[in-house]
C-alpha positions in Angstrom: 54.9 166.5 250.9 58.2 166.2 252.3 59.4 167.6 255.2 62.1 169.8 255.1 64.9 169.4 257.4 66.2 172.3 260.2 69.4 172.1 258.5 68.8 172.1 255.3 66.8 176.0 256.0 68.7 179.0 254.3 69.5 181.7 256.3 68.5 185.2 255.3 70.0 187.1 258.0 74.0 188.2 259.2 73.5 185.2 261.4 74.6 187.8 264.9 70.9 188.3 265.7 69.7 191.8 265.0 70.5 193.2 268.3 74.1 192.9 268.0 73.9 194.0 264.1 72.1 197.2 264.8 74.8 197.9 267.8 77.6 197.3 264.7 75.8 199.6 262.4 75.5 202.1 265.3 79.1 201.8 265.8 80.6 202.2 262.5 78.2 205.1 261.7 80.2 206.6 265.0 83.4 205.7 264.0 82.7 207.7 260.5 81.4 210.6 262.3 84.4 210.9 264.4 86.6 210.7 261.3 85.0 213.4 259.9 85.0 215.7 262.4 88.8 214.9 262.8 89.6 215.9 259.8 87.3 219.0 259.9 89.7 219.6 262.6 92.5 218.4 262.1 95.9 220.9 262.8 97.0 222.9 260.4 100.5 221.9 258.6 101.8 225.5 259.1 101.4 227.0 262.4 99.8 223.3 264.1 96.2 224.7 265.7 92.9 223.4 265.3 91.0 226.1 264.2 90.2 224.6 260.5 86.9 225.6 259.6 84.1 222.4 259.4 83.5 221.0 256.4 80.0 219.5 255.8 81.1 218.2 252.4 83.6 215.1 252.3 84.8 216.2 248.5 85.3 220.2 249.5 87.0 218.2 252.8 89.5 216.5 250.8 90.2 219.6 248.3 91.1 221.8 251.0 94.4 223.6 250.2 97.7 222.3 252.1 95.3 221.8 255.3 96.0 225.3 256.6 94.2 227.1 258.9 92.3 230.6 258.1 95.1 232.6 259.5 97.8 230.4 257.5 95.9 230.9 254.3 95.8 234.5 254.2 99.7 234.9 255.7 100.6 232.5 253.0 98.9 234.8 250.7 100.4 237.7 251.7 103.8 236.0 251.6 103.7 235.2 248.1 102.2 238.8 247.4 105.2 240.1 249.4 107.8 238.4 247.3 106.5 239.3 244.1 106.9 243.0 245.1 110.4 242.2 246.2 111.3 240.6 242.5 108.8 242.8 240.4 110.2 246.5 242.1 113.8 244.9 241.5 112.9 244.8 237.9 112.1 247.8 237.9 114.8 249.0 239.5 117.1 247.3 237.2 115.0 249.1 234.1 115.7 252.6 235.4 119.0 251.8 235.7 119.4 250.7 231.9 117.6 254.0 231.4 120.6 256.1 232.8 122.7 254.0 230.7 121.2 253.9 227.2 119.3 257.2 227.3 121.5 259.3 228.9 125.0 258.1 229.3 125.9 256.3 226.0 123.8 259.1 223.9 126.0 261.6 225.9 129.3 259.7 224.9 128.7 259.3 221.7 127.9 263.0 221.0 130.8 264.3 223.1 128.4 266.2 225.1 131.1 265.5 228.3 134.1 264.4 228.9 134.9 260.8 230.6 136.1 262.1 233.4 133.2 264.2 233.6 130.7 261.3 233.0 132.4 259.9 235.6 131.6 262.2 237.7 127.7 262.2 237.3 127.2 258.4 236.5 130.0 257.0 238.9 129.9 253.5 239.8 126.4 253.2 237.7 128.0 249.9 235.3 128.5 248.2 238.5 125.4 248.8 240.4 124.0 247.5 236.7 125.6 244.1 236.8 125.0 243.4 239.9 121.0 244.1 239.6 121.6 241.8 236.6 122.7 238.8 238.6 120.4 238.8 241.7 117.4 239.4 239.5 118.6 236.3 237.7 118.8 234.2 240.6 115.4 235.9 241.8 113.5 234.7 238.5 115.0 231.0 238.6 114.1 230.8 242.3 110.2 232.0 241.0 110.1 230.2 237.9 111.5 226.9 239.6 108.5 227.3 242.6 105.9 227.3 239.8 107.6 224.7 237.9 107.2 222.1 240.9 103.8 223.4 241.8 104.8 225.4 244.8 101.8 228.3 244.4 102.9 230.1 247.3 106.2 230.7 247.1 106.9 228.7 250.2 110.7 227.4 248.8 111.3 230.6 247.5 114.5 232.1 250.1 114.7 235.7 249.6 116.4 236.4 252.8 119.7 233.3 251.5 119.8 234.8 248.3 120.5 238.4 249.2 123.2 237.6 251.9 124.6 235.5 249.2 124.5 238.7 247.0 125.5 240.7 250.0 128.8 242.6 248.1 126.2 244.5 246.3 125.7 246.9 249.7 129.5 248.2 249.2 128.6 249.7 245.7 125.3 251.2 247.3 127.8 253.0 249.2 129.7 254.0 246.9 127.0 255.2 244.4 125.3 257.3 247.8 128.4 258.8 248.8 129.5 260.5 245.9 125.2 261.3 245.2 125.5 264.9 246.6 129.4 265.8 244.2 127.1 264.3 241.4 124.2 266.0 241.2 126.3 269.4 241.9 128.6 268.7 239.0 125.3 268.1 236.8 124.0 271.4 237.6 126.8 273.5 237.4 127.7 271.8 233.5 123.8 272.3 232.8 124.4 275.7 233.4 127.9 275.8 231.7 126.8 274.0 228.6 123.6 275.0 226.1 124.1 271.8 224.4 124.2 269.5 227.5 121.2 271.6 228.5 119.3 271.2 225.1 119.8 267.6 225.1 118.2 266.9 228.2 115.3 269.3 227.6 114.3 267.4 224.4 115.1 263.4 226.0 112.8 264.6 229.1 109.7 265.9 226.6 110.1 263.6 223.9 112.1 260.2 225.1 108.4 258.3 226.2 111.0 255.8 227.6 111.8 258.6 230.2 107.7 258.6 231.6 108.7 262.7 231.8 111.5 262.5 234.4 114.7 264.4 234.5 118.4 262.6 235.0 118.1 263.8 238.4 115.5 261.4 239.0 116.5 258.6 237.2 119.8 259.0 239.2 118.1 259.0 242.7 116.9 255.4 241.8 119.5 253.8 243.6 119.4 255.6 246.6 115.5 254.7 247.0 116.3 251.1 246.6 119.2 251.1 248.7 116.6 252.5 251.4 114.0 250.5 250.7 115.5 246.9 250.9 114.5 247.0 254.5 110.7 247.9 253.9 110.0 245.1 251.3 112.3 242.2 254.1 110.0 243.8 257.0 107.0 242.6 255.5 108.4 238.9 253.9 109.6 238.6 257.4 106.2 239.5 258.5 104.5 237.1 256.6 107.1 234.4 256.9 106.5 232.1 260.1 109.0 231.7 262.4 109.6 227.6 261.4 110.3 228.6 258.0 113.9 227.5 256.9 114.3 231.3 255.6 113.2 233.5 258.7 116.8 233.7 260.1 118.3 234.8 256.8 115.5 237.4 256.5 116.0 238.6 259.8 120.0 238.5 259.4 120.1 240.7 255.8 117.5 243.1 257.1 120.4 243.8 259.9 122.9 243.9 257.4 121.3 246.8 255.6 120.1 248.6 258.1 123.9 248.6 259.7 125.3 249.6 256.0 122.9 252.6 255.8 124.0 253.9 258.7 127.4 253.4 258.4 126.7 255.4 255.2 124.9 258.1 257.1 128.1 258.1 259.0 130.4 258.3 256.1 128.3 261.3 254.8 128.6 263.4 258.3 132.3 262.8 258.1 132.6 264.4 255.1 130.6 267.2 255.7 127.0 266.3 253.8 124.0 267.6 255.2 122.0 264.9 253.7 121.3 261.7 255.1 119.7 258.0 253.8 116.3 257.0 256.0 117.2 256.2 259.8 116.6 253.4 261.8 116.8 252.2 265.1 120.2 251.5 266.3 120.7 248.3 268.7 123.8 247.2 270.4 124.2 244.7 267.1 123.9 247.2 264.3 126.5 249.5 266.4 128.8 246.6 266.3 128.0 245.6 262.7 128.8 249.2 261.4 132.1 249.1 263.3 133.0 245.7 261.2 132.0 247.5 257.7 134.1 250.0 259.0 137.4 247.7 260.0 136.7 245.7 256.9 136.9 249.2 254.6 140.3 249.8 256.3 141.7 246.6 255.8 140.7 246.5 252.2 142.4 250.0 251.7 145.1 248.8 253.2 145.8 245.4 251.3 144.7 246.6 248.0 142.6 243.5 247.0 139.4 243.8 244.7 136.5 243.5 247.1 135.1 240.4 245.3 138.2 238.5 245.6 138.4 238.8 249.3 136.9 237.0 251.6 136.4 237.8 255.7 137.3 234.3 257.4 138.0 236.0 260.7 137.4 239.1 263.0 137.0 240.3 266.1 138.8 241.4 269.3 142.1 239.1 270.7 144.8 239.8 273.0 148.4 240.7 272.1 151.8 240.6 273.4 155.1 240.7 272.1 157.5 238.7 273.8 161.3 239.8 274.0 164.0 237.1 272.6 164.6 233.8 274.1 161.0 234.6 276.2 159.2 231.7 274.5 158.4 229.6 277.7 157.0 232.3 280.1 155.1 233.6 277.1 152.2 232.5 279.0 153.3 233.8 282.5 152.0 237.2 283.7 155.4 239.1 282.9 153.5 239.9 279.2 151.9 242.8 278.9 148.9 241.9 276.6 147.0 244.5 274.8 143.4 244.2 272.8 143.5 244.6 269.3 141.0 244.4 266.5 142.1 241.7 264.2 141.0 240.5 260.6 141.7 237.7 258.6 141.4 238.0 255.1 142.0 235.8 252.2 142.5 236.2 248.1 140.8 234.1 246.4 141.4 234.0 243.0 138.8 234.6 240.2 137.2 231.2 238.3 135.1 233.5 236.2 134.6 236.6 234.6 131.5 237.4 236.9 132.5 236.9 240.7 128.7 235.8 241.3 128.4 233.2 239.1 130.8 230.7 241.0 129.1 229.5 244.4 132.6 227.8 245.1 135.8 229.8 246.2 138.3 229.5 243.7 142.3 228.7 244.8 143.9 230.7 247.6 146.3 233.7 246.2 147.2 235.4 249.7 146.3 235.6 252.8 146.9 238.5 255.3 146.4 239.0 259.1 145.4 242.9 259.7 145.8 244.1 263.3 143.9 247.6 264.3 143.9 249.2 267.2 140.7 250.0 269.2 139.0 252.9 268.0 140.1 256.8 269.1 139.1 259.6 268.2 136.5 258.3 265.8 139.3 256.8 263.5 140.8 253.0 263.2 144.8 253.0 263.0 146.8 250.0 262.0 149.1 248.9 264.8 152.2 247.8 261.6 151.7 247.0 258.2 149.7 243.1 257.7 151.2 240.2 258.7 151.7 237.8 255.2 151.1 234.5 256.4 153.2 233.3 253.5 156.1 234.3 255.5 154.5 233.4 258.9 155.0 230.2 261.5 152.3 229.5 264.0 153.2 227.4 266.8 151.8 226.9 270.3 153.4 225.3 273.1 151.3 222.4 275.0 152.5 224.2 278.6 150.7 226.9 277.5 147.2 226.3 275.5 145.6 229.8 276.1 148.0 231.2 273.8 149.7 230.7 270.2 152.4 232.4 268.5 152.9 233.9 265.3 156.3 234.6 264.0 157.1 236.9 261.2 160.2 235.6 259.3 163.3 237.2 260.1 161.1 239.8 262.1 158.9 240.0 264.7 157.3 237.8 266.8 153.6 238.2 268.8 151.7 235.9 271.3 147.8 235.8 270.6 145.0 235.0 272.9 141.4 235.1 273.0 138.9 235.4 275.9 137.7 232.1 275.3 139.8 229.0 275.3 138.2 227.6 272.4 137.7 230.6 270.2 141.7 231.0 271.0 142.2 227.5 269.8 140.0 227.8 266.7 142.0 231.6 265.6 145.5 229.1 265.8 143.7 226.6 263.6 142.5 228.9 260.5 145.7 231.0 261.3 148.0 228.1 261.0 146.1 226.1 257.9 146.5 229.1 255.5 150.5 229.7 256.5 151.3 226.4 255.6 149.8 226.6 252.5 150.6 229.2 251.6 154.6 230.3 251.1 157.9 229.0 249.3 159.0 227.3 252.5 155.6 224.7 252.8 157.5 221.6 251.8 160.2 222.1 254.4 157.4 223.5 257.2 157.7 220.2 259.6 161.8 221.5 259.9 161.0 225.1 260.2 159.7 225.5 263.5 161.8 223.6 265.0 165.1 225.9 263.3 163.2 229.2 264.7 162.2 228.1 268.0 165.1 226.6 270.4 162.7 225.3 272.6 162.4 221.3 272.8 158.7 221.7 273.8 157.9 223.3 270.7 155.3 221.5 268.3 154.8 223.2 264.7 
């Protein structure tokens, strides 16, 4: 027999000696255990702790929902539960309100039950609070619709808090609709009385309308007062659920404020004029106090200008300084010989319409007018104008580089007045939005380089 050669043996083995393969084998089966307790552990995507419970099964591991912790799962639960309540009781809402309309108000019309004035009276701003439910529940159902369309279960792009400041004109008709609640409901009663037909009518639609579920006009037309009042309820708890990284908490928090400060500047309204009744209250902080007092300047500029509420918009407000220099005074306008004064001013611009619907449009359509109103501080519980608003059409603002705490607005073959702010920059930004919508605005933009310059005698004078 031959003899085989050491070289030409096969090796059965890794070739490392067993020792070092076993240490290998040990090694790897620690590096997998480690994995997996990583990611049995690893931190939730949401809130960023470690408390995910263990998973003995790799396959249940991996199938684990958005890696969230306990606490994360059930807050994104109750998120998306809070959300649907939002949409579902604004449905709802919106139904009761095509109730007054079709069962009770066109019905009424039709038969000459009342008069329109009288209808008036009893329904009031109804149509409007109708079309407005109309388009935020729109935008609401895309918003859901689109979520489930990209797989988003939870609701986590849905941004109830951005679309309600967006729809956030809707609060002024609430007001409206509440003020004139209590005149309502006592014109009702005392035509109920005065009229057998009117009274027969709503007998017979109350028993035998099953649209009606058994409830009286009176009820139907409380439905907008108990959503008015309950918009704060149904943000408290998405803000609740909502964690604080969330792209949407500061608009929650923000329209929550905003209606909270408009019920009570309706609660206001209503002591003013004598009612006894009153919306829910809430707890009044320094930044509600001042928010009421802006619906409140706002409501008296708008009187005062005459626009349509959704064709103005607010671009500035707030306290500044004012003096009104004498002729020929435009140097030391910055010197301590003016007497300055504070003053509430608002600057409001027309916009003119693009569509029918004034929420349909996201953008602003062209400039029509724009108006600087001046109010004096608050006495006596009232706001009074200081002079009638200042057209910026037939405006010039100019500042002088001597004097960069101030700028100066001058009225057209009338007044003149020197503005300043606290704040340098706030002062500076005021002249900038103050100045862009008086030269574009007004017959005499082409010449407006010249202008300034014919007005002011001053060489240091830059338009």
């Amino acid at each position: 027999a031959t003899r085989t050669k050491p070289a030409d043996v096969e090796r059965a083995d890794s070739g490392i000696g067993q020792m070092p393969a076993r240490k290998w084998r040990n090694r790897a089966s620690e590096t997998f255990s480690s994995l997996q307790a990583w990611e049995a552990h690893r931190p939730c995507t949401d809130c960023g702790e470690r408390d995910l419970p263990v998973e003995t099964d790799v396959q249940n591991c991996n199938q684990r929902r958005a890696d969230l912790c306990e606490k994360c799962r059930k807050r994104r639960t109750e998120r998306k539960e809070s959300v649907l309540e939002f949409v579902n009781t604004e449905a709802s809402y919106g139904e009761d309100l095509r109730i007054i309309k079709e069962e009770f108000y066109l019905p009424m019309q039709a038969a000459g039950l009342l008069s329109q004035e009288q209808l008036q009276g009893i329904f009031s701003n109804i149509q409007e609070l109708i079309d407005l439910n109309e388009n935020f529940l729109e935008i609401l159902q895309e918003e859901i619709d689109q979520a489930f369309d990209q797989g988003d279960d939870d609701l986590m792009t849905v941004c109830i808090g951005e679309i309600f400041l967006e729809f956030v004109n809707m609060l002024p008709a609430f007001q409206t609709y509440c003020l004139q609640q209590s005149s309502s409901v006592n014109m009702l009663n005392a035509l109920e009385k005065e009229k057998e037909l009117l009274r027969i009518f709503l007998n017979v639609s109350q028993n035998d309308n099953t649209a009606l579920r058994r409830m009286n006009l009176r009820s139907f037309l409380m439905a907008p007062l108990q959503r008015v009042t309950k918009y704060p309820l149904l943000l408290s708890r998405i803000i609740k659920a909502t964690t604080e990284y969330h792209p949407d908490h500061g608009s929650l928090r923000e329209a929550k404020s905003r209606i909270e400060s408009h019920l009570e500047h309706i609660n206001m309204k209503t002591k003013q004029e004598g009612n006894t009744w009153t919306l829910r209250s809430f707890r009044q902080d320094s930044k509600k106090k001042r928010e009421v007092i802006n619906i409140e300047m706002r409501e008296t500029a708008l009187k005062t200008v005459g626009w349509l509420r959704e064709e103005t918009r607010f671009v500035m407000e707030g306290s500044l300084q004012l003096a009104q220099p004498p002729d020929g005074q435009w140097v030391k306008k910055g010197s301590k010989t003016l007497k300055f004064q504070n003053m509430q001013v608002l600057l409001l611009v027309n916009m003119k319409r693009v569509s029918e619907s004034s929420l349909e449009s996201a953008e602003p359509g062209p400039v029509k007018d724009a108006v600087l109103v001046l109010i004096r501080d608050k006495n006596n519980g009232k706001f009074h104008l200081l002079r009638e608003p200042l057209r910026l059409s037939n405006c010039i603002v100019s500042t002088d580089p001597d004097c960069d705490d101030t700028f100066e607005l001058i009225e057209i073959r009338r007044e003149a007045f020197v503005f300043r702010d606290s704040d340098r920059a706030r002062t500076h930004h005021w002249f900038r939005q103050i100045r862009r919508y008086s030269r574009e605005l007004g017959s005499w933009k082409k010449r407006r380089n010249a202008l300034p310059n014919i007005m002011i005698s001053t060489p240091h004078t830059r338009p």
